[in-house]
N, C-alpha and C positions, 0 to 999 in steps of 0.2 A: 070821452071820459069826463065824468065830473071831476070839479075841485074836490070833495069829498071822497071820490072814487078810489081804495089801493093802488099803488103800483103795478105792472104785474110783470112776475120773473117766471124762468123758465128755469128746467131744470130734463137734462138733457142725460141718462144714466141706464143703470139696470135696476130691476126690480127684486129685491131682497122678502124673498119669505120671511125672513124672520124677524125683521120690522125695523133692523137695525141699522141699518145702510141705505146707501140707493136712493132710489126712489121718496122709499120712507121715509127715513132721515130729512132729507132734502126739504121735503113739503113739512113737516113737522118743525122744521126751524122756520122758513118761510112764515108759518101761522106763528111763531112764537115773534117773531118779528116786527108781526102786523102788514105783510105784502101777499100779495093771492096771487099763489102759486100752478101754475100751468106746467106741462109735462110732456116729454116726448122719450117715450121707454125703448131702451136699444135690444135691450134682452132680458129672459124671464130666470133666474134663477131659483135653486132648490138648493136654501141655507139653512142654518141656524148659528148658534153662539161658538160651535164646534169645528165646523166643515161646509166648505161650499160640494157640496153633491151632484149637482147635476147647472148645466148652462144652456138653454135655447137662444143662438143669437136671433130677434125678431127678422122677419124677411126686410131687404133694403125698400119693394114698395112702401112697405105700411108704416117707415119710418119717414120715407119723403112725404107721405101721404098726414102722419100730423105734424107736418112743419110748414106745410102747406093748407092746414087747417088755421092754425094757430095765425101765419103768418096772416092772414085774411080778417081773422077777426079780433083777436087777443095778443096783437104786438110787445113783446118785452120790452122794458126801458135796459135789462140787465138779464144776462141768462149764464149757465156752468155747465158744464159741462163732465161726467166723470164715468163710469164703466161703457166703452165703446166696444170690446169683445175682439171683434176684428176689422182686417184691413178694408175691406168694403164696408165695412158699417161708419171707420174713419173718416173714407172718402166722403158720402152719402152726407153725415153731421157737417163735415166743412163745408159743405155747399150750403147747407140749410144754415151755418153761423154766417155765412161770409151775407145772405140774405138776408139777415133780420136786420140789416144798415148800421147807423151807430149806439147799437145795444152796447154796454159793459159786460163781456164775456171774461168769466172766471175757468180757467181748465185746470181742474183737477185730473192729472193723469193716472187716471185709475189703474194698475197693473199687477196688483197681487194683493189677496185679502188679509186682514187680520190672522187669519186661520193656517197663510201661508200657500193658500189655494189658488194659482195666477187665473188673472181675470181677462187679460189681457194676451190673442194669441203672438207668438215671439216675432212671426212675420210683419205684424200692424206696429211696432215701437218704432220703426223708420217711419210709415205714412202719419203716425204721430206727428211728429217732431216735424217733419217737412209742411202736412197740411194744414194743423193745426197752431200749432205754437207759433208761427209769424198774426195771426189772428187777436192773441190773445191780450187783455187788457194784464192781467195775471197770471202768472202759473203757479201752482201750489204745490211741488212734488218736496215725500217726504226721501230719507237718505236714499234707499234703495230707488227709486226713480230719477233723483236728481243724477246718480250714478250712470244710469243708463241713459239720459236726456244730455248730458254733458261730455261724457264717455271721459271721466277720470274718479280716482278713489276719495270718499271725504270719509276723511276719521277727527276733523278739527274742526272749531268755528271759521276758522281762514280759509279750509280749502272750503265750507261752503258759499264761503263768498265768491271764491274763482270758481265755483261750479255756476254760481248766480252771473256772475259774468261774462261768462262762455253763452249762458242763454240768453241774456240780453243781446248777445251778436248776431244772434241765430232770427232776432226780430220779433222777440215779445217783448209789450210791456215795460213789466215787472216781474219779480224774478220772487218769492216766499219758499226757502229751502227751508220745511219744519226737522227739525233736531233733536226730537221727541226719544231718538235710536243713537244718539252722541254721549260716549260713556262720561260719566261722573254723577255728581249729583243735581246737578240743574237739565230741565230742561231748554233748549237754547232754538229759537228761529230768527231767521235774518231774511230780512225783506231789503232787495236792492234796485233802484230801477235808475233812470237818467237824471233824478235830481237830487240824488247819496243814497243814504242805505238808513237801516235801523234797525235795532234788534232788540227780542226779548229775551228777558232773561226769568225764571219763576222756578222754585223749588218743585223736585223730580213728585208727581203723585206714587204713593204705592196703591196702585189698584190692576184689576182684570177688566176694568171694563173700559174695554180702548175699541169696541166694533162701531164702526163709523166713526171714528174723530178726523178722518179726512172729509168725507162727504161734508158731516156739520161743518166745520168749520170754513169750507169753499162757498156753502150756503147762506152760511151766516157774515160772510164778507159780501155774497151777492144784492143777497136781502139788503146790506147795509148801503152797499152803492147806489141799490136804485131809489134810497131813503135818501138820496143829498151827499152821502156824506163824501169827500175826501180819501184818495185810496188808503195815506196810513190810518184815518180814524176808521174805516172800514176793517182793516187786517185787526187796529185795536178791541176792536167792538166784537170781530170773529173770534179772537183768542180767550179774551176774558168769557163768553158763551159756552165755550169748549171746555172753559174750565171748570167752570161750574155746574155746567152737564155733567161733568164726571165725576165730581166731586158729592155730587148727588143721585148718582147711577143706583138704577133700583136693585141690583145684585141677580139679576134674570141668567137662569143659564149656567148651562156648566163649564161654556168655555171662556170665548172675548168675550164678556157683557155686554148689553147697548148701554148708553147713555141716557141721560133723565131730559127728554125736551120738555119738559115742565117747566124747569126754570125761565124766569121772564129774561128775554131781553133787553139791556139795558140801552136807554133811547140819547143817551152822549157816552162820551170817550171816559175809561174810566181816570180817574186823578192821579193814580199811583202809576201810570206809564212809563218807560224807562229808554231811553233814547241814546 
């Protein structure tokens, strides 16, 4: 690779018809990023802003089969990981992350869509948590995930801290329990890993267009790692993105909107951070 050459991440998901998640999402922050994006699709869905309709999990050859492509020619410095479907597709991707050496792996634990649609079958939350999550440089689960990856109730900032701790035992990482779903008027995430913790804090948006803000924002932390940066200037550089996707969301759809990957990524940490 040249000095001139991108990065290049991976992005390890399902593929969303309706442009908003997935797949899409993924590679659409990536370019906004400025890192060239590579892909290995777990399953083919049939969405839109509404309803997941319909789920094809890809056969497990054809998914060793591009990680085994990829791994040959288009090595990631940084890859993520987010809709896995089921327990053999779980397995199958931990083989192929534990191979890509010392990449920065982000897992986003994909498990139920915007729409309320699980994405994730109830059998594969255990091969989860056991094969993957010791793996992970990060994990990014929002309340309902952290719930089931920690196996207790967060209805506070505190207890997502002791959810965040519970998985730090379990052998990941770092720990980003987003709090997007925590009543009041802020929304609140807390990033905690072995060397303290940090959290944000930012006034609640009123909007409908929340389809994919896990996907981007696990992307846009990816993107950021394999950029140099630092995990918290990463998580930083992934939230401020998310935000202002949204906040510029084109209004597409009747139901969850997607987000605006239009907006530039910003290439430092923003100044107003809160620690």
């Amino acid at each position: 690779m040249s000095e001139t050459a991108p990065p290049v991440v991976l992005t390890i998901a399902g593929s969303d018809s309706g442009g908003g998640a997935g797949i899409q999402a993924d590679l659409k922050t990536f370019h906004a990023f400025g890192v060239f994006g590579t892909s290995v699709v777990t399953a083919v869905t049939a969405q839109n802003t509404r309803a997941v309709t319909a789920v094809h999990p890809v056969p497990v050859e054809m998914v060793r089969a591009q990680f085994d492509a990829l791994r040959a020619d288009l090595p990631p410095v940084a890859l993520k990981t987010g809709m896995l479907a089921t327990s053999e597709l779980v397995r199958v991707v931990a083989e192929g992350v534990a191979g890509m050496g010392e990449a920065s792996y982000v897992m986003d634990p994909v498990m139920v869509a915007s729409s309320g649609d699980r994405l994730l079958e109830a059998d594969a939350e255990s091969a989860l948590a056991e094969q993957l999550l010791p793996l992970a440089t990060l994990v990014t689960p929002n309340l309902h995930e952290a719930r089931l990856l920690a196996g207790m109730d967060i209805t506070t900032v505190e207890d997502a801290r002791a959810a965040a701790a519970r998985l730090l035992e379990r052998g990941v990482g770092a720990v980003l329990v987003k709090g997007g779903h925590l009543e009041g008027d802020e929304a609140v995430d807390v990033l905690v890993h072995a060397g303290g913790e940090r959290t944000w804090r930012r006034p609640r948006l009123a909007t409908r267009s929340t389809h994919g803000t896990g996907c981007t924002l696990s992307a846009a932390i990816t993107a950021s790692l394999a950029l140099g940066h630092d995990l918290e200037s990463a998580v930083d550089l992934g939230i401020d993105f998310v935000r202002r996707a949204m906040g510029a969301a084109p209004g597409l759809g009747a139901g969850h909107g997607p987000l605006s990957h239009f907006v530039p990524a910003r290439a430092r940490v923003p100044d107003d951070r809160e620690r």
